[in-house]
C-alpha positions as CSV (number, residue, x, y, z in Angstrom):
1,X,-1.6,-7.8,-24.0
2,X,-4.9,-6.4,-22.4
3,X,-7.2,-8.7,-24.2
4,X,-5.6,-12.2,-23.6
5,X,-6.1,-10.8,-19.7
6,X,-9.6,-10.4,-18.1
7,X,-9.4,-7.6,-15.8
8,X,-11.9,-7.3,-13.2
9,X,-12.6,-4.4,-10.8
10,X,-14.2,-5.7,-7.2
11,X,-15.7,-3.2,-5.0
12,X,-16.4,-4.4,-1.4
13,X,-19.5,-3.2,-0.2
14,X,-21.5,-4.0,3.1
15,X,-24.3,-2.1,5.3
16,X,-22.6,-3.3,8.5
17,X,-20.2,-0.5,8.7
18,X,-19.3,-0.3,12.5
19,X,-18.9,3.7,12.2
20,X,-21.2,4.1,9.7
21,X,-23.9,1.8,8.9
22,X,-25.7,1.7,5.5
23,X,-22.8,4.3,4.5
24,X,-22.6,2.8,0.5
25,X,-26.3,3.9,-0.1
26,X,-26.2,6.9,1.0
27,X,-27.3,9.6,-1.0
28,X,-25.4,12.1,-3.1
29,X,-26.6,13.9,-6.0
30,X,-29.5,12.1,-6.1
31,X,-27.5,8.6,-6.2
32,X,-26.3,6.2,-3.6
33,X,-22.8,6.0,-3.4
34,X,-22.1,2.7,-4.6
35,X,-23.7,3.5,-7.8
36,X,-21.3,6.8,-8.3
37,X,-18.3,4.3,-7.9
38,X,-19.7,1.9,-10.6
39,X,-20.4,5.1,-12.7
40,X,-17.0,6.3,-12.4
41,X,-15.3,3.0,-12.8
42,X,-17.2,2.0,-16.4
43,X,-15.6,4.9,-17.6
44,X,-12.2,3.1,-17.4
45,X,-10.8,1.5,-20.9
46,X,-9.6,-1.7,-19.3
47,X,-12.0,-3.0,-16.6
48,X,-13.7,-5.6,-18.6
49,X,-15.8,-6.4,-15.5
50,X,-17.5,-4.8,-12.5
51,X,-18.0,-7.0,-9.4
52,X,-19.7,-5.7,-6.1
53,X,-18.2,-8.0,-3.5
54,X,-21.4,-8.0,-0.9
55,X,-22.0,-10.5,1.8
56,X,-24.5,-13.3,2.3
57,X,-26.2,-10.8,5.3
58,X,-29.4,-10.7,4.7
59,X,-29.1,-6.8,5.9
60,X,-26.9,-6.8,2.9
61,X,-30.1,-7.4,0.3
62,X,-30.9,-3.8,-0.5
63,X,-26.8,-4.0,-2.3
64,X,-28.0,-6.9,-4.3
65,X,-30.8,-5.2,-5.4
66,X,-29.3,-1.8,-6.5
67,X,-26.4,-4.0,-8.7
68,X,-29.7,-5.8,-10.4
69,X,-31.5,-2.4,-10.5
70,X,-28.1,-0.8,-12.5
71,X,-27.3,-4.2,-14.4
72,X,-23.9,-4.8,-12.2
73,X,-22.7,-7.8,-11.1
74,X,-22.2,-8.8,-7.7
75,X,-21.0,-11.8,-5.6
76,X,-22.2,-12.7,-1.7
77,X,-19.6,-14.0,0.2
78,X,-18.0,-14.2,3.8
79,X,-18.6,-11.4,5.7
80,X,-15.6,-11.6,7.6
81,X,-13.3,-13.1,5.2
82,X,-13.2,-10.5,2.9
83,X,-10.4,-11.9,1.3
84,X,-11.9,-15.0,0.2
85,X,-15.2,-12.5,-0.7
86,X,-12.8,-10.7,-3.2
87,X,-10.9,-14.2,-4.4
88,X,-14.3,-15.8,-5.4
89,X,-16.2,-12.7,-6.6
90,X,-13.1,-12.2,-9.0
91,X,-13.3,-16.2,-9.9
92,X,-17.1,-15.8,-10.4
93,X,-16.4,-14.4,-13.4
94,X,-13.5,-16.2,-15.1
95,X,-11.2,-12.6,-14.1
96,X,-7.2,-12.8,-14.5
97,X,-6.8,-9.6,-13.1
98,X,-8.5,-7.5,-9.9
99,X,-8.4,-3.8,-9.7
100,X,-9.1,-3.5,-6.1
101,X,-11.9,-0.6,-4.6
102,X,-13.2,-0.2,-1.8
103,X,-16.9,1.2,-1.0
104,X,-15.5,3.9,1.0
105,X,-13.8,5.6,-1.7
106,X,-16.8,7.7,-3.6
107,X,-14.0,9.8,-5.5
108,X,-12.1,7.1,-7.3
109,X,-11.0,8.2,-10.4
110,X,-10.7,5.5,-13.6
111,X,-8.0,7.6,-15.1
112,X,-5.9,6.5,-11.6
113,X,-7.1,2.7,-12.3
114,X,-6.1,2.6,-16.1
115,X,-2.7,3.9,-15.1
116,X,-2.2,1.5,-12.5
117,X,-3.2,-1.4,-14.8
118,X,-0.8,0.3,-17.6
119,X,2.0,0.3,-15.0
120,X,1.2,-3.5,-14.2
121,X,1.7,-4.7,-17.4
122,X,5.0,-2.7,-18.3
123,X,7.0,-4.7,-15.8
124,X,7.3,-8.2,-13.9
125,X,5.0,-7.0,-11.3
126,X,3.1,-9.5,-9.0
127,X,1.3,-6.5,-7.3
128,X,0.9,-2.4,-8.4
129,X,-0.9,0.3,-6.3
130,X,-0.7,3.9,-5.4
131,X,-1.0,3.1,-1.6
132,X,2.5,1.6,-0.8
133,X,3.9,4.5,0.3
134,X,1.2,6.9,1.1
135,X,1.9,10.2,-1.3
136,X,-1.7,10.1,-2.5
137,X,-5.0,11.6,-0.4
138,X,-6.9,8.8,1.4
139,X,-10.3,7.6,-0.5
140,X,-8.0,7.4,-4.1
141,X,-6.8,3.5,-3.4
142,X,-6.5,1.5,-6.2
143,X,-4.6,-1.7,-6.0
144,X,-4.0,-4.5,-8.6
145,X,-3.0,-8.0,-8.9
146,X,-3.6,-11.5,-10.4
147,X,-6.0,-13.6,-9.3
148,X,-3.4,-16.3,-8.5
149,X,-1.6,-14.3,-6.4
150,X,-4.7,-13.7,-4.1
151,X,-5.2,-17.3,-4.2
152,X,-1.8,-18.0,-3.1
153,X,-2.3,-15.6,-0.5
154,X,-5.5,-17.6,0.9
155,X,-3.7,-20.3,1.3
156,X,-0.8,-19.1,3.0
157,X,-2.1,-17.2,6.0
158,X,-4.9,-17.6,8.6
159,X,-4.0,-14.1,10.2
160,X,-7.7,-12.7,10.5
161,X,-6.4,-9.2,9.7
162,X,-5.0,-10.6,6.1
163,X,-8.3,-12.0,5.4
164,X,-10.4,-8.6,6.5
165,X,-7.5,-5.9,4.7
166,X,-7.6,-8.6,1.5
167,X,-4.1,-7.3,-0.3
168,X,-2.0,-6.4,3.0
169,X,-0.3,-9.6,2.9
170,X,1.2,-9.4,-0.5
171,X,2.6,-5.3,0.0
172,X,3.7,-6.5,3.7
173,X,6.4,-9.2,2.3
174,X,8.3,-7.5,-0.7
175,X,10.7,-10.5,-0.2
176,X,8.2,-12.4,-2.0
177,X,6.5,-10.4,-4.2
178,X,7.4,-8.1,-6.7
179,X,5.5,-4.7,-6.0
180,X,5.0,-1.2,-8.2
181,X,3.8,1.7,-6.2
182,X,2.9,4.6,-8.1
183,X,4.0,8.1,-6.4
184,X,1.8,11.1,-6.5
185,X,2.9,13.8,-8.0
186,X,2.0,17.5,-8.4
187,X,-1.6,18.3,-7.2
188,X,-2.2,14.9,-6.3
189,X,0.6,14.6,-4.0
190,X,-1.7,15.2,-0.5
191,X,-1.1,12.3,1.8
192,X,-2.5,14.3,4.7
193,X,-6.0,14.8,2.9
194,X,-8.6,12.2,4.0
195,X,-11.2,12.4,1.3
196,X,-12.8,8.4,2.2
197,X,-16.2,7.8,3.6
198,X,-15.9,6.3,7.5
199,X,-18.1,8.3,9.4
200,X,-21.0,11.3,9.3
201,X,-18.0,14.3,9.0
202,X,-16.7,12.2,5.5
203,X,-20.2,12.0,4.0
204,X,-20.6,15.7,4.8
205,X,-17.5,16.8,3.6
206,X,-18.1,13.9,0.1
207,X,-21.3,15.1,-0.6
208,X,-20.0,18.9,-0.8
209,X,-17.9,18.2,-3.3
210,X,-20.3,16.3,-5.4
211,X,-22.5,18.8,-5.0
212,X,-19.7,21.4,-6.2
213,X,-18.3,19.0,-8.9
214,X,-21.2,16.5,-10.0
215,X,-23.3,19.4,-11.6
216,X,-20.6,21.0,-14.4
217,X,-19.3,17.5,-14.8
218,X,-20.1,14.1,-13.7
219,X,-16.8,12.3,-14.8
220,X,-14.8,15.1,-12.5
221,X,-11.4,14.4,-11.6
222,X,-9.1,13.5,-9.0
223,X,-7.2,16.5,-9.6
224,X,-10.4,18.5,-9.5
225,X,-11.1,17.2,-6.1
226,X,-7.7,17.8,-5.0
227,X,-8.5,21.9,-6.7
228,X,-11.5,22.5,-5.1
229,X,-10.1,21.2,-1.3
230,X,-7.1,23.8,-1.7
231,X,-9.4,26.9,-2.7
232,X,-12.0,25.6,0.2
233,X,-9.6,24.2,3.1
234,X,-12.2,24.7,5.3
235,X,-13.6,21.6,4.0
236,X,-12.0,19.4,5.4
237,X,-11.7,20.6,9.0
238,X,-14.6,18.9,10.3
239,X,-12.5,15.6,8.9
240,X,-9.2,16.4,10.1
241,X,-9.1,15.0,13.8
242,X,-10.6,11.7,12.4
243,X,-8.5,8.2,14.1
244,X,-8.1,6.0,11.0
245,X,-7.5,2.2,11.1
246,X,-4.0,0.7,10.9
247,X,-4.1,-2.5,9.0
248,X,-0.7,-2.6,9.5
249,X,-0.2,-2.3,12.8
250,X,-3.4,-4.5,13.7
251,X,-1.6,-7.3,11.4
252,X,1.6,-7.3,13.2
253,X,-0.7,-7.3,17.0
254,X,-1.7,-10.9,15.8
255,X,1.5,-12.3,14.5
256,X,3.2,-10.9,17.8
257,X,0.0,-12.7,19.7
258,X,0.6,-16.1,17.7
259,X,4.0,-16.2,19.2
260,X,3.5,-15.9,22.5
């Protein structure tokens, strides 16, 4: 089943981050950030590919020339459109099959991706992820679909927040498209952690637990993330008063707009 299906992971990554600029090359463990995601995502046993979805920005160069540094592939694209960045990154190399990241999640886990992919494939499923219904900490998103789904997508809505949140239009109409969302369970089930990389507090609290982890195993867990937060609470109080986008509710502003 797997092999008659190219499966691509894209991970959007820019240096114009408006609350933290440069944020994917930071520094942890002696590595930028972006290159810990690629690290942790080769591990997975049915990513065929690894696409960093960058921009055409010239500020964006010193991206372009990690991914040739590491061997990685990348695409430049829209800056804005992210969707369409995504949708022709994934093209760019014949993919079938994205496995969504973002470059704000430094603690993916692969074992989380390969599930999701599994879970894909055992059902009539136009769209999995663990992010439906939050049950999982923030900065563990993983979301996957066909490329002809985004495609449709593109073509079906102009709504600028579609086109910057890239898969919000397919989970936000389940009257069209068949969705999986995977639950957390045990350990894993910490919806209120926030363990993604927006501003100075997140890369203070991230580059702890690399520190911590990274040493006595560099292809640590999810769950061992998840272990290490509830012996240390403490680190994530610096984190916890943190105002988080909502796609969401920034998606239904501009339908209610267009209206009017």
């Amino acid at each position: 089943m797997y092999s008659n299906c190219k499966i691509c992971a894209t991970v959007e990554a820019r240096m114009g981050s408006t609350r933290l600029p440069g944020k994917v090359l930071f520094m942890m463990e002696g590595k930028p950030v972006l290159q810990h995601i690629i690290e942790r995502l080769k591990r997975s046993k049915y990513i065929d590919d690894i696409i960093v979805a960058t921009t055409v920005n010239e500020r964006d160069l010193p991206i372009v020339q990690l991914c040739e540094k590491l061997g990685c592939k990348y695409y430049q694209g829209s800056e804005d459109d992210v969707l369409l960045r995504v949708l022709e990154a994934a093209k760019s190399v014949n993919a079938d099959m994205i496995v969504e990241i973002t470059g704000d999640c430094p603690v993916i886990d692969w074992r989380h991706a390969d599930y999701l992919i599994e879970l894909f494939f055992s059902g009539k499923y136009d769209y999995v992820s663990n992010t439906i219904e939050k049950s999982f900490p923030d900065g563990f998103d993983i979301q996957v679909f066909p490329v002809s789904v985004l495609q449709e997508v593109n073509n079906l809505t102009q709504n600028p927040v579609d086109h910057e949140h890239v898969s919000i239009y397919i989970y936000t109409h389940p009257e069209k498209y068949r969705l999986g969302n995977w639950k957390a369970d045990g350990i894993m089930r910490h919806p209120d952690y926030e363990i993604t990389l927006d501003t100075i507090e997140d890369y203070e609290l991230i580059k702890e637990i690399y520190h911590t982890l990274y040493s006595k195993n560099q292809d640590f867990s999810g769950e061992d993330v998840i272990e290490l937060i509830i012996e240390h609470p403490e680190l994530l109080n610096k984190v916890k008063k943190i105002k988080r986008k909502n796609a969401i509710q920034e998606q239904q502003e501009w339908i209610k707009k267009k209206k009017k």
